[in-house]
C-alpha positions as CSV (number, residue, x, y, z in Angstrom):
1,X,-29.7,2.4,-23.2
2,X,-29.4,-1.2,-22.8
3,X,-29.6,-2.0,-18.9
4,X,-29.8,-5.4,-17.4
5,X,-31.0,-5.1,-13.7
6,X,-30.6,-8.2,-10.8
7,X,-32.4,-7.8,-7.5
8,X,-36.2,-6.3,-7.6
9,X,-36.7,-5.9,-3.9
10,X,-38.0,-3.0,-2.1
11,X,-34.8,-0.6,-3.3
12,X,-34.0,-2.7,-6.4
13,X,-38.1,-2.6,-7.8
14,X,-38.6,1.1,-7.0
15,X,-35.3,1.8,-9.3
16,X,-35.7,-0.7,-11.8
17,X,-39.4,0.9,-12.3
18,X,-37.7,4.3,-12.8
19,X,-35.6,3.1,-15.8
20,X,-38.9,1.9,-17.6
21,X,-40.6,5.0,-16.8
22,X,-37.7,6.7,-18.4
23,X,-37.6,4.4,-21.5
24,X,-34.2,2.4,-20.5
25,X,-34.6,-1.2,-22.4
26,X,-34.1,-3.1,-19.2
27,X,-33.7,-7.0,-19.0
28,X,-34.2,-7.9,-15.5
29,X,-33.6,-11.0,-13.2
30,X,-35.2,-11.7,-9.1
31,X,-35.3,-15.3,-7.8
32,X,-39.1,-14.0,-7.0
33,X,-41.3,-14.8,-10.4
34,X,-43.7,-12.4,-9.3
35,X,-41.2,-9.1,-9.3
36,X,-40.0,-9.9,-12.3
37,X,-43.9,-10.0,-13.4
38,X,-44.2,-6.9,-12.4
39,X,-41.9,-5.1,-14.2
40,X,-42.1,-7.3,-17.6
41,X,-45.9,-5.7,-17.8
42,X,-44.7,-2.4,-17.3
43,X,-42.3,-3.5,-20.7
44,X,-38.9,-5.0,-19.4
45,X,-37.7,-8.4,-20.6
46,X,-37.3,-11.2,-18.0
47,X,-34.1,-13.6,-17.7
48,X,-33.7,-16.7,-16.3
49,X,-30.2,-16.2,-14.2
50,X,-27.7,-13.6,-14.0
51,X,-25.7,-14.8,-16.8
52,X,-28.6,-15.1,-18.8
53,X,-29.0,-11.0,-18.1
54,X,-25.5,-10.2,-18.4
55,X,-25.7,-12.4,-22.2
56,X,-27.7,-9.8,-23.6
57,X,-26.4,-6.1,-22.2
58,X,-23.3,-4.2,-21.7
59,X,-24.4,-2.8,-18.3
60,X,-25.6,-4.9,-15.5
61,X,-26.8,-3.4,-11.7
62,X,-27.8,-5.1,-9.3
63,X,-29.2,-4.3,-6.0
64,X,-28.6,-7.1,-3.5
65,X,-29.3,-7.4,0.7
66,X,-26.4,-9.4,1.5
67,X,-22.8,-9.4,0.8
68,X,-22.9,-13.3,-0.2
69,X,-25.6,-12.5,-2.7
70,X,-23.3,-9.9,-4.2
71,X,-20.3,-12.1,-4.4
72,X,-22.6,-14.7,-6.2
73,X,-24.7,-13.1,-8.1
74,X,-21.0,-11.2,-9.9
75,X,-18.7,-14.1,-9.8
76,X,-20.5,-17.3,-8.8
77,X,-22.0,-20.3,-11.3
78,X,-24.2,-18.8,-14.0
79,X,-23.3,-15.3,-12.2
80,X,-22.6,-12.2,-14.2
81,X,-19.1,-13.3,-14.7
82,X,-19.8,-15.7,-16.8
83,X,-22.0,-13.5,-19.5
84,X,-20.9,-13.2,-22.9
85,X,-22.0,-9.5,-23.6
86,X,-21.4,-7.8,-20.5
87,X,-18.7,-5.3,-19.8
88,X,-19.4,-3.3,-16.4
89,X,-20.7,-4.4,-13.3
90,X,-22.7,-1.3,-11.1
91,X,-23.4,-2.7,-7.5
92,X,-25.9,-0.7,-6.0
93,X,-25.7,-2.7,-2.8
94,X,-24.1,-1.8,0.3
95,X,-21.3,-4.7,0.6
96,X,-18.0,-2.4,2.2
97,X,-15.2,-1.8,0.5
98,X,-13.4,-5.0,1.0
99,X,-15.8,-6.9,-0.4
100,X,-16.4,-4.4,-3.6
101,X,-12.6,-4.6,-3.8
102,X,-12.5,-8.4,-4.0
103,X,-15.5,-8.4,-6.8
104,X,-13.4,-5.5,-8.6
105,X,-10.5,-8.1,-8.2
106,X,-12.2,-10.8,-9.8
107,X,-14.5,-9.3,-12.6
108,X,-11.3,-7.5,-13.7
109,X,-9.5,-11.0,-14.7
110,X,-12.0,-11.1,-17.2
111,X,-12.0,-7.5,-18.5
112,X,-15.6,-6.5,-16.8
113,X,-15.8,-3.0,-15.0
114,X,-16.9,-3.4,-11.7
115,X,-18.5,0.2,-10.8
116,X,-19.0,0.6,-7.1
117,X,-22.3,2.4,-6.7
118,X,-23.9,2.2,-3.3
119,X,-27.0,4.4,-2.7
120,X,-29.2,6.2,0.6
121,X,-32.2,7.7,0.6
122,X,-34.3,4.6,1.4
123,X,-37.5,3.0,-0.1
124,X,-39.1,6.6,-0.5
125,X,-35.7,7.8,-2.1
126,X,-35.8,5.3,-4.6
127,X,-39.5,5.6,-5.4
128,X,-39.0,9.4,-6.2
129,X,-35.3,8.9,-7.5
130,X,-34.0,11.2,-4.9
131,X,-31.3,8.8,-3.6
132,X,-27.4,10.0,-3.1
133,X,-25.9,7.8,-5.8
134,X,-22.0,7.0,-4.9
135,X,-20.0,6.1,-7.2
136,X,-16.5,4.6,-7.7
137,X,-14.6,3.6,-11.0
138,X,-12.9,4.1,-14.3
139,X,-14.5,8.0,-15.0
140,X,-15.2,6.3,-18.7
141,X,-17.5,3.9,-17.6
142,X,-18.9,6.1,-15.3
143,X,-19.7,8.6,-17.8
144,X,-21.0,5.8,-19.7
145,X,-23.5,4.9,-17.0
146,X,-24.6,8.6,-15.3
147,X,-27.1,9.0,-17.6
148,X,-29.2,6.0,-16.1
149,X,-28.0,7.0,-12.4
150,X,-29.2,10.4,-12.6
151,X,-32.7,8.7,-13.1
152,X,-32.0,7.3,-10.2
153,X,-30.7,10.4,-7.9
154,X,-28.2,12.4,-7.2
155,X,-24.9,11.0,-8.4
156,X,-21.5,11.9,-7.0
157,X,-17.9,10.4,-8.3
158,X,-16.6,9.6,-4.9
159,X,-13.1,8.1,-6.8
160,X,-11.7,6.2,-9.4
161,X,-10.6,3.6,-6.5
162,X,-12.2,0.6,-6.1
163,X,-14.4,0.3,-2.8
164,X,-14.4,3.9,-2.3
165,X,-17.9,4.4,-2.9
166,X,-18.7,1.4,-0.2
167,X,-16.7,3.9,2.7
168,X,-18.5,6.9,1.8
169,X,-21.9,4.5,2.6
170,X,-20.2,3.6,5.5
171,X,-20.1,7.0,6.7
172,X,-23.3,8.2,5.7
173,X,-25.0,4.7,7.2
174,X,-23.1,4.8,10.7
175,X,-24.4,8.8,10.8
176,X,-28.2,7.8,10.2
177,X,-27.5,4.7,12.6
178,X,-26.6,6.7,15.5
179,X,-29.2,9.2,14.9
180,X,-32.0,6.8,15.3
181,X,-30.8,5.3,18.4
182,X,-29.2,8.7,20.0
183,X,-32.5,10.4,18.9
184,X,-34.6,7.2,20.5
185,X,-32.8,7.7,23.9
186,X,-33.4,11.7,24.2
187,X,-36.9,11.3,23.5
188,X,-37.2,8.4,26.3
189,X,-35.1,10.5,28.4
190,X,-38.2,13.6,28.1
191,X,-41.1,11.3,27.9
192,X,-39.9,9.4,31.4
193,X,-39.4,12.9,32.7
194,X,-43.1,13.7,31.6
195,X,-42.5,15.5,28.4
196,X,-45.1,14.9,25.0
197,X,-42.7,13.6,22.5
198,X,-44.6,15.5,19.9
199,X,-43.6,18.4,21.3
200,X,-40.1,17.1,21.9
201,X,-39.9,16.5,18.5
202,X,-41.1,19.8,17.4
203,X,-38.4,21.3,19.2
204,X,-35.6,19.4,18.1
205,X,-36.8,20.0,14.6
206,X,-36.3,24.1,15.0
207,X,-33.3,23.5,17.0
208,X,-29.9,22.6,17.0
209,X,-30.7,18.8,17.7
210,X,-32.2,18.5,14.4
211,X,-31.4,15.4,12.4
212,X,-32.9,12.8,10.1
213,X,-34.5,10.2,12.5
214,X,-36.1,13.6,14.0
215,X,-37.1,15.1,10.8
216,X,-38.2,12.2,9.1
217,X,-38.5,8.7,11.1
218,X,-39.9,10.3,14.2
219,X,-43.2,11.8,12.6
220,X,-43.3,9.3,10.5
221,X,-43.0,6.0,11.5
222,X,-42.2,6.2,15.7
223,X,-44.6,8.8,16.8
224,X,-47.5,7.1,15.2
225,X,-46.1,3.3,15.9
226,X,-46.5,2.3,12.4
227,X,-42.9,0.9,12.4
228,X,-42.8,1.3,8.6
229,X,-40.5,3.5,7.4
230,X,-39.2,0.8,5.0
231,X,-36.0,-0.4,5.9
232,X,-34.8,-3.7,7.7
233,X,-33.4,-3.4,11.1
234,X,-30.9,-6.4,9.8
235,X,-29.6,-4.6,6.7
236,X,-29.0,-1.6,9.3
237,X,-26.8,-4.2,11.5
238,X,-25.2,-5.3,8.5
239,X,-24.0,-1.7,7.3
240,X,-23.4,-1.0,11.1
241,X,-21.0,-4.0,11.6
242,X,-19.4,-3.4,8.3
243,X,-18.6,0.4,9.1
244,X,-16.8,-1.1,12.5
245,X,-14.8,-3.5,10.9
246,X,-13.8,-0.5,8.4
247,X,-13.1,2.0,11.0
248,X,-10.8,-1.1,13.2
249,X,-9.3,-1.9,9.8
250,X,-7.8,2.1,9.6
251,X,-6.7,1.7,13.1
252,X,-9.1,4.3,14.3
253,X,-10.7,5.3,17.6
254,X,-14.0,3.8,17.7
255,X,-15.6,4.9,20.9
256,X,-19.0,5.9,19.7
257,X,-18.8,3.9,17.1
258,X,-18.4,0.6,19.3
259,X,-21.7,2.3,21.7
260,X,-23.8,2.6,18.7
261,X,-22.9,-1.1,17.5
262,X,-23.9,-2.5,20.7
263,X,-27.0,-0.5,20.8
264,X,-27.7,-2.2,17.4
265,X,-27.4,-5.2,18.5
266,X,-29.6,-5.3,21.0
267,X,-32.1,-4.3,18.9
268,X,-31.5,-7.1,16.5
269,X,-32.0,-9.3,19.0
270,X,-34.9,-8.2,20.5
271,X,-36.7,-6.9,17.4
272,X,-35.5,-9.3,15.0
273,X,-33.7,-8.7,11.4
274,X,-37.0,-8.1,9.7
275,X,-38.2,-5.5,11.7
276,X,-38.4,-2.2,10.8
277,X,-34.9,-0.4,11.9
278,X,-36.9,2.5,13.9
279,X,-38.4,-0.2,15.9
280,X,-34.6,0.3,17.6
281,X,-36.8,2.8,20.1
282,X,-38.8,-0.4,21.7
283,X,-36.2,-2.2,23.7
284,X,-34.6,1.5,25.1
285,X,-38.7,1.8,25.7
286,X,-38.9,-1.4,27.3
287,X,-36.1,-0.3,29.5
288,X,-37.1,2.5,30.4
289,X,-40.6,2.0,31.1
290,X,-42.4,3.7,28.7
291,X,-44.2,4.2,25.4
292,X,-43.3,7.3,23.1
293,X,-46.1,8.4,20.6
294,X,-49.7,6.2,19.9
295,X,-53.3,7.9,19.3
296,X,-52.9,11.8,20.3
297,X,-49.1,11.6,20.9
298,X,-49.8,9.4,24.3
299,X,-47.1,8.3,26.6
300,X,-47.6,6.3,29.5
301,X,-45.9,3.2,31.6
């Protein structure tokens, strides 16, 4: 089919790449000249805006880093609003569900489908098309699109209500969130103690303690200080924040929630947005004193 695609960054490439692989006609749109390069040898078309994209397809996804760049790139000057061909919207960004229900609101005025469709499974996710793919909106123009988000990963129709598919990411995100940082502080808590956080790690991973920052960010990316596991540490704030202001919106409690959010932003601070979000270990590190992982497993003062 017929695809345009807006934002080729290190999700949006990855998945875009799929489509061609797969032999989706793709027209494709980055304000970066060389990712669009990239993908136009490989056979897609390039466009000059996002109403230039949504001109010339039916179906237009996008996967953006910033709710702003969302709100623009749908309904803003020369935004997909404005196309002439266009007739569904799929956002694969993580934006929350207010924000997905104000595009919704606004697409809809003129007759475009706005299909909520945030994913997880990060840069490797995307490069394999193993991501959770969740969707929600009319089940027509769902159907219509599943074929190209099953290339994609695993797709689940959360609900036919708008912004559903931005609180299931919510949920999933704030999980992952707090096991990086809850894992981060066990592992200083053993290695100030004495304990080889290879070994902790080990352990965790064929026990009860199990979870994803020990099963995949640990070995990967903390234990050998590569810091690279492919995700920002501000997009991790962003869907952080925006999972608090969901859960105060409901009226909930919010105890570990609110603990995890602070823990978050400490790291941004110290780390920066562009860091690597499973750098959150260094400042409880700094902290504590120590060092988890280097050459041979080492920890040390």
């Amino acid at each position: 089919m017929d695809i345009g695609f807006i934002g080729l960054g290190k999700m949006g490439l990855p998945m875009a790449r799929r489509l061609i692989e797969v032999k989706h006609q793709l027209i494709v749109f980055d304000t970066r000249q060389e990712a669009i390069d990239q993908l136009v040898k490989l056979g897609a078309q390039a466009a000059t805006s996002p109403k230039d994209v949504a001109d010339r397809t039916e179906t237009v996804m996008a996967s953006l880093p910033s709710l702003k760049a969302s709100l623009e790139v749908a309904t803003g000057k020369d935004g997909v609003i404005e196309g002439k061909k266009v007739k569904r919207f799929v956002d694969l960004s993580t934006v929350g569900s207010q924000m997905a229900v104000k595009i919704h609101d606004i697409l809809q005025k003129r007759n475009i489908v706005q299909i909520d469709s945030p994913v997880s499974g990060g840069v490797t996710g995307a490069e394999k098309g193993t991501l959770a793919v969740m969707v929600s909106g009319p089940k027509a123009d769902y159907e219509a699109v599943k074929p190209a988000l099953d290339v994609i990963g695993k797709v689940f129709l959360i609900s036919t209500k708008p912004g559903a598919g931005q609180t299931m990411k919510l949920a999933n995100n704030f999980l992952s969130a707090t096991a990086m940082v809850a894992t981060s502080e066990a592992v200083v808590m053993g290695v100030k103690s004495g304990l080889d956080p290879k070994v902790m790690i080990d352990v965790i991973n064929a026990g009860s303690g199990m979870n994803t920052a020990s099963r995949d960010k640990f070995p990967r990316s903390v234990l050998p200080r590569s810091f690279d596991f492919g995700f920002a540490t501000g997009l991790m704030v962003k869907d952080v924040r925006l999972a608090v202001e969901e859960m105060r919106s409901l009226g909930l409690s919010m105890e570990v929630a609110e603990a995890v959010g602070r823990l978050w932003e400490a790291v941004i601070r110290d780390q920066g947005p562009e860091s690597d979000f499973t750098a959150a270990i260094k400042p409880i590190e700094k902290a504590a004193g120590v060092v988890v992982g280097g050459k041979g497993g080492v920890m040390g003062k």
